[in-house]
C-alpha positions as CSV (number, residue, x, y, z in Angstrom):
1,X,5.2,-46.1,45.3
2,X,4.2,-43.2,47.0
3,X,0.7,-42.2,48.7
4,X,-0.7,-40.5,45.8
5,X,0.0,-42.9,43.0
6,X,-1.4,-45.7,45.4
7,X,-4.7,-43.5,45.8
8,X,-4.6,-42.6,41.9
9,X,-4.0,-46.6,41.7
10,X,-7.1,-47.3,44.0
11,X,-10.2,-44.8,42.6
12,X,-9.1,-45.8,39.8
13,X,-9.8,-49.9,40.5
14,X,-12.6,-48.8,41.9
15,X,-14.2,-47.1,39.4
16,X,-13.5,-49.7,36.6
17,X,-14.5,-52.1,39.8
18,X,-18.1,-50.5,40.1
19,X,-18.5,-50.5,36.2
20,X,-17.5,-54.1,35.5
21,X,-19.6,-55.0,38.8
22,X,-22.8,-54.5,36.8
23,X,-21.1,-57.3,34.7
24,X,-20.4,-59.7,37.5
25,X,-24.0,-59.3,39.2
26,X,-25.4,-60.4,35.8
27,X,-23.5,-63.2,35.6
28,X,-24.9,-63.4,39.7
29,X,-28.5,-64.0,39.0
30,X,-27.7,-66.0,35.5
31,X,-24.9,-68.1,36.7
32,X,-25.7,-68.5,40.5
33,X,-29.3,-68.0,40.7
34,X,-30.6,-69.2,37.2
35,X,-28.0,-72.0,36.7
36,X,-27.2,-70.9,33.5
37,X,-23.6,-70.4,32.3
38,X,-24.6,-67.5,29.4
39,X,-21.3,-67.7,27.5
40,X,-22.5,-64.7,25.8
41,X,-21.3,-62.5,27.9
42,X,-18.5,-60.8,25.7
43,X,-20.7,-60.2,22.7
44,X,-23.6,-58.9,25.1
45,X,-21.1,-56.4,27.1
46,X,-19.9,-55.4,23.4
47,X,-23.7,-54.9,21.9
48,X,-24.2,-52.6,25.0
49,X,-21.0,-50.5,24.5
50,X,-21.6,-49.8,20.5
51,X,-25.9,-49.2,21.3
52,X,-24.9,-46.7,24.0
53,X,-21.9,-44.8,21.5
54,X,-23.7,-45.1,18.5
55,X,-27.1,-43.2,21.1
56,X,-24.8,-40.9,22.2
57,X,-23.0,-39.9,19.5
58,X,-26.0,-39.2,17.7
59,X,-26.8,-36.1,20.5
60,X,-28.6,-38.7,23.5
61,X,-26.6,-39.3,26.0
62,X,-29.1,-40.2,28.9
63,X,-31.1,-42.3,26.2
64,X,-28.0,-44.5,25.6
65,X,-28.6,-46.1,29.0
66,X,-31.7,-47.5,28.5
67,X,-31.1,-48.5,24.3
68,X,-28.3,-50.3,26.0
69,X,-30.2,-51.6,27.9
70,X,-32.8,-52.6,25.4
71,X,-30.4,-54.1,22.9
72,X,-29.2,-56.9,25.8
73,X,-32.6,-58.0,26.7
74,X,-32.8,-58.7,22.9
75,X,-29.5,-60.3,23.2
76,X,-30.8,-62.3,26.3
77,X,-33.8,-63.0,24.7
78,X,-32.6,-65.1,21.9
79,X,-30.1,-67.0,24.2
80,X,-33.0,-68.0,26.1
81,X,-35.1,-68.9,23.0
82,X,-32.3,-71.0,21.8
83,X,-32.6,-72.6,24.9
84,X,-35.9,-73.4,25.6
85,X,-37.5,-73.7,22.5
86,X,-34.9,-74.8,20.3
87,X,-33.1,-77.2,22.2
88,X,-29.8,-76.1,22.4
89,X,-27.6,-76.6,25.0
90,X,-26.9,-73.6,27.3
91,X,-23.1,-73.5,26.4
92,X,-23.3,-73.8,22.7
93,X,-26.5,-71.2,23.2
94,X,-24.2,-69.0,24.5
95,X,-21.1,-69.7,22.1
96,X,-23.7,-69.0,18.8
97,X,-25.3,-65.4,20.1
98,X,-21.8,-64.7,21.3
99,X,-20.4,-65.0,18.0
100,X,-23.2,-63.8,15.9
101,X,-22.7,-60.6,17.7
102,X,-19.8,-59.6,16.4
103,X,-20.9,-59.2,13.2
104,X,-24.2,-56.8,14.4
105,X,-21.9,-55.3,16.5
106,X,-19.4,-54.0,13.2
107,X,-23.0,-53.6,11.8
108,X,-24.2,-51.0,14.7
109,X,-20.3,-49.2,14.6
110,X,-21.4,-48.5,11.0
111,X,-18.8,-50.9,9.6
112,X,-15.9,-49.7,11.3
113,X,-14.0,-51.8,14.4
114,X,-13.2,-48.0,16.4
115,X,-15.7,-45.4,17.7
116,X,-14.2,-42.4,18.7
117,X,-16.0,-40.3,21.6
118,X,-13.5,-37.1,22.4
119,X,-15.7,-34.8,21.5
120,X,-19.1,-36.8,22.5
121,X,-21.4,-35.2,25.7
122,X,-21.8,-38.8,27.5
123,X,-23.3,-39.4,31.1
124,X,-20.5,-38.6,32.5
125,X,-19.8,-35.6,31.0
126,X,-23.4,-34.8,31.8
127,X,-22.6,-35.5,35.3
128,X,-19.0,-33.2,35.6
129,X,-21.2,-30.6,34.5
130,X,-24.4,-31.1,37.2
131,X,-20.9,-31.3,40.2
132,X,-18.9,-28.3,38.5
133,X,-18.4,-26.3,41.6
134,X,-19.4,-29.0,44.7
135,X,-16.8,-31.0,46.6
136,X,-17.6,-34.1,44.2
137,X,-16.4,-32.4,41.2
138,X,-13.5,-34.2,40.7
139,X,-15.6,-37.6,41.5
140,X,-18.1,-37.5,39.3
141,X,-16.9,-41.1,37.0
142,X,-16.9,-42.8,40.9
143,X,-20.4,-41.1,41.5
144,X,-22.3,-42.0,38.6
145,X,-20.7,-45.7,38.5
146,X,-21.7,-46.2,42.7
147,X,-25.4,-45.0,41.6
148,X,-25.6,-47.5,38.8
149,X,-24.6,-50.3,41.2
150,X,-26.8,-49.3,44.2
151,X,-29.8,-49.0,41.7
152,X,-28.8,-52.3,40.2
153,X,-28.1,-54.4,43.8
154,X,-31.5,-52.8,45.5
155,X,-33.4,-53.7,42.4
156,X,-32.0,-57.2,42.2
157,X,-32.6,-57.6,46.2
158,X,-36.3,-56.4,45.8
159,X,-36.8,-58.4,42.1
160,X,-35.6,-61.9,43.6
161,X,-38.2,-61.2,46.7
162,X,-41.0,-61.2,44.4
163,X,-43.2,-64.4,43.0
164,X,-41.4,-63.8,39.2
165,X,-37.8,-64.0,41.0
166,X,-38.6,-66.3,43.6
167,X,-39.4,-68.7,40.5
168,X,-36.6,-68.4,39.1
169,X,-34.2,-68.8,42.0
170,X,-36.3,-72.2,42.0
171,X,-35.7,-72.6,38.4
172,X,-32.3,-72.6,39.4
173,X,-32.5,-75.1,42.4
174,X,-34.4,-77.6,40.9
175,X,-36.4,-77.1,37.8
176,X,-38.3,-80.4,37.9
177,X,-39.8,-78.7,40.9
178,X,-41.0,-75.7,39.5
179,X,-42.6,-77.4,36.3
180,X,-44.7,-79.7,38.7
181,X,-45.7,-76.6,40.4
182,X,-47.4,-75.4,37.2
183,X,-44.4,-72.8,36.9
184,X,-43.0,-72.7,33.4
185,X,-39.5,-72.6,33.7
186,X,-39.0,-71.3,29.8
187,X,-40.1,-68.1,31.2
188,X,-38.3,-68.3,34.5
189,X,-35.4,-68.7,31.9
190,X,-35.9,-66.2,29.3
191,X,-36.9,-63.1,32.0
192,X,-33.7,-64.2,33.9
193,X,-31.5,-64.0,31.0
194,X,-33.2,-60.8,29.9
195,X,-32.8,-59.6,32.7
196,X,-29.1,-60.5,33.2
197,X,-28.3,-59.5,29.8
198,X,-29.6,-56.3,30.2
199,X,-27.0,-55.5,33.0
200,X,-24.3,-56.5,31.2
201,X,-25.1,-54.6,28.1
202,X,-25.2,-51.4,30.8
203,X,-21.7,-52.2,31.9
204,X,-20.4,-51.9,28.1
205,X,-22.5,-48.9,27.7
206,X,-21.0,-47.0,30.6
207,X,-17.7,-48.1,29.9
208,X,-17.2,-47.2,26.6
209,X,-18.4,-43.4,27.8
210,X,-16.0,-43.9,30.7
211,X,-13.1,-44.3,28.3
212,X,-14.6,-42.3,25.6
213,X,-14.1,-44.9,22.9
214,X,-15.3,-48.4,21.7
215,X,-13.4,-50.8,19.6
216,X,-15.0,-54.2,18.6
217,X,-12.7,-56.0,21.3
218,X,-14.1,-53.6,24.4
219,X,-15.6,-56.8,25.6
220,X,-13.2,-59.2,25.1
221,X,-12.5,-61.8,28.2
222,X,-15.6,-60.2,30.2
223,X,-17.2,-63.7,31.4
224,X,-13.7,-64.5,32.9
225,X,-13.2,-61.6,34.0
226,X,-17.0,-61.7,35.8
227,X,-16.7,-65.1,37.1
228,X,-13.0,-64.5,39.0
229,X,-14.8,-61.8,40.2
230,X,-18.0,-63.7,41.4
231,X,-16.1,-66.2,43.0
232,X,-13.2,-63.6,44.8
233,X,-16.7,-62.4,45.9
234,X,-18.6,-65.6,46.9
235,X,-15.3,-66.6,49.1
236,X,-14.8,-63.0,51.1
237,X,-19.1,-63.3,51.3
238,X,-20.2,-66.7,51.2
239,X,-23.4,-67.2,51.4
240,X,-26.3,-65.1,52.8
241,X,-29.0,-62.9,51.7
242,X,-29.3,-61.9,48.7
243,X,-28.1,-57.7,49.3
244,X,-25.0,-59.3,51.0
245,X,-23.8,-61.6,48.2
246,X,-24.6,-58.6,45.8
247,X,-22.1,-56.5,47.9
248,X,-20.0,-59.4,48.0
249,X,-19.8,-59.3,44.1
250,X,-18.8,-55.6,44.1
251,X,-16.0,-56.2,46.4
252,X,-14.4,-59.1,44.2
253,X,-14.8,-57.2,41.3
254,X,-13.0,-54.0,43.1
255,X,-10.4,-56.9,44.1
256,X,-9.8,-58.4,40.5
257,X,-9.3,-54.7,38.9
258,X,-6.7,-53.8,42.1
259,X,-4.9,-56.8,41.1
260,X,-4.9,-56.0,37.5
261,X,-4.0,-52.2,38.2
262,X,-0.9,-53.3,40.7
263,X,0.3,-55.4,37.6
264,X,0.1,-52.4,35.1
265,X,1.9,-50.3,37.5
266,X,5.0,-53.0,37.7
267,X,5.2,-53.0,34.2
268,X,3.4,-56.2,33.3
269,X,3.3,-56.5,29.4
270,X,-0.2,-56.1,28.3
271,X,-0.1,-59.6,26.2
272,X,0.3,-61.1,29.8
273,X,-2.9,-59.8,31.5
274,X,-4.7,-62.4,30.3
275,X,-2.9,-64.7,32.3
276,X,-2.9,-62.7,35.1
277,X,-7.1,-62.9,34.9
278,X,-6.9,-67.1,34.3
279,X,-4.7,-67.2,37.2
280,X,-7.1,-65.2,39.3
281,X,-10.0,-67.7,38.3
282,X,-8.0,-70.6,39.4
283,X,-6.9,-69.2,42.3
284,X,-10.6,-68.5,43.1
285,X,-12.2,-71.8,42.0
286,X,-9.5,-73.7,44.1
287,X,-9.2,-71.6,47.2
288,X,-12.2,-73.1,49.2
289,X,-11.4,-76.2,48.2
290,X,-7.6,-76.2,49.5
291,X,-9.4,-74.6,52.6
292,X,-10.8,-77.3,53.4
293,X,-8.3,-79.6,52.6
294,X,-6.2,-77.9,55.1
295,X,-7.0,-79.8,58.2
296,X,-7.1,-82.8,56.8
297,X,-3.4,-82.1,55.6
298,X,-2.7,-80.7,59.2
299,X,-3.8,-84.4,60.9
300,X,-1.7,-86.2,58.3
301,X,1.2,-84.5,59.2
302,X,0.5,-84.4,62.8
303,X,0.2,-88.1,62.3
304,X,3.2,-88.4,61.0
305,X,5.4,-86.4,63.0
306,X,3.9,-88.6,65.9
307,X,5.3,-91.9,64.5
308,X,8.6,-90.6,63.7
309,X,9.4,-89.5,67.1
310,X,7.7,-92.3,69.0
311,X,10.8,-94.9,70.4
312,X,9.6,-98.6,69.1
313,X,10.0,-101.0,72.3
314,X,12.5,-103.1,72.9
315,X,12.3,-107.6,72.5
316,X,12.3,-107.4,76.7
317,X,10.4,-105.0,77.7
318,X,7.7,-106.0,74.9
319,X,8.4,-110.1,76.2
């Protein structure tokens, strides 16, 4: 491999690292913070993609970002409502918006499973033209996704600081706490998955304008491919303030697209990159937990090694 493809290999990681990061730090505040495994991911990060085409298409490119954005509070909102009003686990919650998405999502693509965006102006495009001429010219996908995710981590950083996100980080830790407290954790709930929902529905949007199409499956395997990435994150990171775990999801989620572009580049058929992303989760779930195990193997084997070579004394010298 030489030294360009490796940097052609890298940027390009890095930006579908920074894009799917938006993913990942929604599934940080809903899944870490909130306590809330929002299996709705796929569907959400799908709704966000087709809003933002269909927006763009039609002659807005800058307005797809925030009807993106829109469409996955609404997405979030009903997840939550199912939640706390209707009494539905948050799992199955998940699994019902998830799969009554599909269906608006065909509906918003006009009936078809394939948007085609060749000839579309997107933010991106937008943005080639703003750098035509500067040193960043030929960096202007890498540029527009780092601004998304620096907006995104400082507004999480400051958003958890305040009363609203401070109740729902409690909502998280203990949420017989916060309803003693006169705090009602149905809206902690609902403004977190909004919230959360709404970042993930960006990280479709900009996505699909990256690649310059959408097909119904664009968000196929996304919550796996967010939580490998939160928890490659959570071990290089562990735990800290809130800005540092944020960075800390970035840099799994760089990590987990590296991985998946070195397999692409040996060749790797694409039927097996599925695999390749459960692996990764395992590997990730299990890692600290084999960490630690490690000493314990280390003095059993010590141990071991210790009675094997010791000399057992002899009737005389034990008489």
């Amino acid at each position: 491999m030489t030294l360009s493809t490796a940097l052609g290999l890298g940027q390009t990681a890095l930006e579908l690292g920074l894009i799917n990061s938006l993913t990942v730090l929604a599934l940080f505040l809903s899944y870490s913070m909130l306590n809330v495994c929002d299996l709705s991911t796929d569907g959400c990060f799908t709704l966000g993609a087709c809003v933002g085409a269909v927006v763009a298409i039609s002659g807005h490119p800058w307005l797809s970002l925030p009807a993106a954005m829109g469409a996955g509070i609404v997405s979030g909102f009903v997840t939550a409502l199912l939640q706390t009003r209707m009494g539905v686990e948050s799992l199955l919650a998940g699994i019902i918006v998830n799969t009554g998405l599909y269906s608006i999502n065909i509906a918003v693509m006009g009936n078809s499973s394939l948007l085609n965006m060749n000839k579309t102006e997107t933010v991106f495009t937008k943005a080639k033209a703003l750098l035509k001429g500067t040193a960043l010219s030929g960096q202007y996908k890498l540029l527009v996704a780092l601004i998304a995710v620096a907006v995104t981590i400082v507004f999480l950083s400051l958003f958890l600081r305040t009363r609203l996100g401070l109740a729902i980080r409690a909502t998280g830790n203990n949420p017989d706490m916060v309803r003693s407290s006169s705090i009602n954790p149905a809206f902690t709930t609902t403004v977190g998955l909004c919230v959360s929902n709404a970042f993930t529905a960006l990280s479709g949007c900009l996505l699909a304008q990256s690649q310059k199409a959408v097909n119904i499956d664009i968000g196929s395997g996304m919550v796996t491919v967010a939580l490998a990435s939160l928890l490659i994150g959570g071990t290089f990171m562990g735990r800290g303030s809130v800005p540092k775990r944020a960075v800390g999801v970035v840099l799994g989620s760089f990590i987990f697209r590296l991985v998946y572009a070195v397999a692409l580049r040996f060749d790797m058929p694409a039927s097996m990159l599925k695999l390749v992303s459960a692996v990764i989760v395992v590997a990730a779930i299990s890692g600290p937990y084999l960490k630690g195990q490690v000493p314990l193997l280390r003095r059993r084997f010590s141990h071991s090694d210790a009675e094997a070579t010791s000399v057992p004394k002899s009737g005389k010298e034990a008489d």
